[in-house]
C-alpha positions in Angstrom: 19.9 62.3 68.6 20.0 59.1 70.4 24.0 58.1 71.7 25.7 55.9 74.4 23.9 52.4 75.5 20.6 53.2 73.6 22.1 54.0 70.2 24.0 51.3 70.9 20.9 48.6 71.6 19.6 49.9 68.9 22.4 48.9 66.6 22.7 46.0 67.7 19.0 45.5 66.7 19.3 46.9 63.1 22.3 44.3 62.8 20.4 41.3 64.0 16.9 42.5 63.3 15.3 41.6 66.3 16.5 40.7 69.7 15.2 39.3 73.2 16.4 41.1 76.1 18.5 38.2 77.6 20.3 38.1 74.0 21.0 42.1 74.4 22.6 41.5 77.6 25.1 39.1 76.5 26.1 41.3 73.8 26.6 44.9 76.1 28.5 45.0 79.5 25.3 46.4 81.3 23.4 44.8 84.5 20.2 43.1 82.6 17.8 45.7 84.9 19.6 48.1 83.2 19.3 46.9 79.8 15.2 46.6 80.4 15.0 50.2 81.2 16.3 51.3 78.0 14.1 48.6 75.9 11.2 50.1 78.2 12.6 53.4 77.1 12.7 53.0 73.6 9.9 51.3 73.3 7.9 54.6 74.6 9.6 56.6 72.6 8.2 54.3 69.8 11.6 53.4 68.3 11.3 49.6 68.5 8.1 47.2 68.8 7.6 44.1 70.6 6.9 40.8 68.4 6.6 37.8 69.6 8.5 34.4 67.9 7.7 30.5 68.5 9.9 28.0 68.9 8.9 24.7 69.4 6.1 24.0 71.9 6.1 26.4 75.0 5.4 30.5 75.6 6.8 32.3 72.5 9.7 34.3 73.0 9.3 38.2 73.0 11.5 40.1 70.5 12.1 43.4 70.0 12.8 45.4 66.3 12.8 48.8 65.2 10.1 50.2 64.2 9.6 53.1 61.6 11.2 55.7 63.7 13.8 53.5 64.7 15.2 52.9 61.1 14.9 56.5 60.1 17.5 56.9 62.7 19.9 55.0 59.7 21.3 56.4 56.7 18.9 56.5 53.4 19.1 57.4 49.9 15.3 57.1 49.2 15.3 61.0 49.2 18.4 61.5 47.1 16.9 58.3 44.7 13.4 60.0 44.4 15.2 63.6 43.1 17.1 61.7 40.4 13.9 60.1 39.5 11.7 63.0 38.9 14.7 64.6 37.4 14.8 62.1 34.5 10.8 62.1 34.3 10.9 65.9 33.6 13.6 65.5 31.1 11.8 62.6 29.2 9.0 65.2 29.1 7.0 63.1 31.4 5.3 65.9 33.0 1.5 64.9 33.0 3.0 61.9 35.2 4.3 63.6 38.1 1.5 65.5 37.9 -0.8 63.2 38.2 1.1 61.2 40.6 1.8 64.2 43.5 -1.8 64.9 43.0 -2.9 61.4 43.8 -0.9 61.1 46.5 -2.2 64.5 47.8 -6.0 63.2 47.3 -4.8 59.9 49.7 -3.3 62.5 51.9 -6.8 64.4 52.4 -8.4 61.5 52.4 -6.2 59.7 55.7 -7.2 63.2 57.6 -11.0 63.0 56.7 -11.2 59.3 58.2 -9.2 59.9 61.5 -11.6 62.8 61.7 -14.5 60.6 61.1 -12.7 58.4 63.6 -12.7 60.5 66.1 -15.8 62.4 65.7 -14.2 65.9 65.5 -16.9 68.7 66.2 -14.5 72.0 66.7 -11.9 73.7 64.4 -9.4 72.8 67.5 -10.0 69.4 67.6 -9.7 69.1 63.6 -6.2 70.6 64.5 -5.0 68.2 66.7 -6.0 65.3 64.7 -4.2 67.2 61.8 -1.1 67.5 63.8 -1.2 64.1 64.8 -1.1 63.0 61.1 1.8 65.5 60.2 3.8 64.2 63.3 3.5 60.7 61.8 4.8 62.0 58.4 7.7 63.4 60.2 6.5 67.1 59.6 7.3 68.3 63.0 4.4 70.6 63.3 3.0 73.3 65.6 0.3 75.4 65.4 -1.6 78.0 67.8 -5.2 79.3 67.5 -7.0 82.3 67.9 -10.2 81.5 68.4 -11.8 85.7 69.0 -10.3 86.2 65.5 -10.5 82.7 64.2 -7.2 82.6 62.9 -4.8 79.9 63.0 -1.3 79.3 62.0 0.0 76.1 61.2 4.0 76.0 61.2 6.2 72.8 59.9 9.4 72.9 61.6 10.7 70.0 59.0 10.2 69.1 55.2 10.1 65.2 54.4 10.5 66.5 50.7 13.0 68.2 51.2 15.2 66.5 48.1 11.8 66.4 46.0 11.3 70.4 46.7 15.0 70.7 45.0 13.7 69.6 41.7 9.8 70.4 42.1 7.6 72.9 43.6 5.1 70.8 42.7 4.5 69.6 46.4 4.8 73.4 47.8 1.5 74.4 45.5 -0.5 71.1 46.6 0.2 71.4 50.6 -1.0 74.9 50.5 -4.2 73.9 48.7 -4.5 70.7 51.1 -4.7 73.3 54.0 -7.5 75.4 52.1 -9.5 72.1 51.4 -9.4 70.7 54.9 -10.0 74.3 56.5 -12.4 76.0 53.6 -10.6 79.0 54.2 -8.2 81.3 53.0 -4.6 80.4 53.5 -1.2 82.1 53.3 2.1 80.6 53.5 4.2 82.7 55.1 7.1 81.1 56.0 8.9 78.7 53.4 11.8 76.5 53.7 12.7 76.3 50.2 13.3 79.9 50.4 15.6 79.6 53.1 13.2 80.0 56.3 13.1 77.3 59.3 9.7 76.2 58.7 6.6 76.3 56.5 4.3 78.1 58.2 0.5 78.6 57.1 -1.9 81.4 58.3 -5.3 80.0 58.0 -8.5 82.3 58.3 
């Protein structure tokens, strides 16, 4: 977790929603070099984005706000919102929605990995992997995986669940992830880890 001067530029960002660098310097009692290093920081560590504003005629100004990352930093009740939502779908009797909707959203899912692997013309099992782990890093799956290539096995572990409130009132999402690794792999998979079961991560043997 982020704390001291950064956590608090960032702050001051969510507040104000965007800010220059001179403009974060009047608001902190740090040198202004000082106060660049952590924008330049930040910004590599993709928690806030450069935009640029106009004002009148003249350069535009260069602003910085959070990005995606940045405001997952902040307290949400998506998650907790989502749950009660499915909750009263499934007690309306509304089953053949959710179905049809974690499905779809799987299918979009599979369909994201097939064109960044089309993107970048993927040839080996391993480079499928890595593009597949950079997709689950952007979904905030915290993933890791290590491959045997003698045996062709590999196991694909999820150190975090972004449906974590979902998974409390549906398994729904469980049964589709493990049959979105045997359609991207066409192999056999086992899960043998689970984090609705208790575990630290989801981890799938595939081969």
């Amino acid at each position: 977790m982020l704390n001291g001067p950064k956590k608090e530029l960032l702050d001051l960002i969510k507040h104000h929603g965007q800010l220059t660098i001179d403009e974060s310097v009047e608001k902190m009692d740090l040198a202004k070099t000082t106060v660049r290093e952590h924008f330049t920081q930040l910004e590599r560590d993709d928690y806030i984005e450069r935009s640029y504003e106009r004002s009148g005629r003249g350069r535009p100004s260069l602003r910085f706000r959070l990005t995606k990352k940045g405001n997952g930093l902040y307290p949400s009740y998506e998650p907790e919102m989502m749950r009660e939502l499915i909750r009263y779908l499934q007690m309306e009797g509304e089953h053949g929605i959710l179905d049809n909707f974690f499905t779809k959203f799987w299918d979009d899912r599979y369909q994201k990995l097939q064109e960044m692997l089309e993107e970048e013309q993927v040839e080996s099992e391993e480079e499928k992997t890595e593009v597949l782990k950079k997709m689950l890093e952007e979904e905030g799956f915290m993933p890791k995986y290590s491959l045997n290539k003698n045996a062709g096995e590999l196991m694909v572990k999820e150190c975090n669940c972004p449906f974590r409130e979902i998974i409390k009132v549906t398994k729904l999402p469980c049964k589709l992830e493990e049959e979105f690794y045997r359609k991207v792999f066409e192999k056999n998979v086992e899960r043998t880890t689970y984090i609705a079961e208790g575990d630290f991560a989801c981890t799938y043997c595939v081969g």
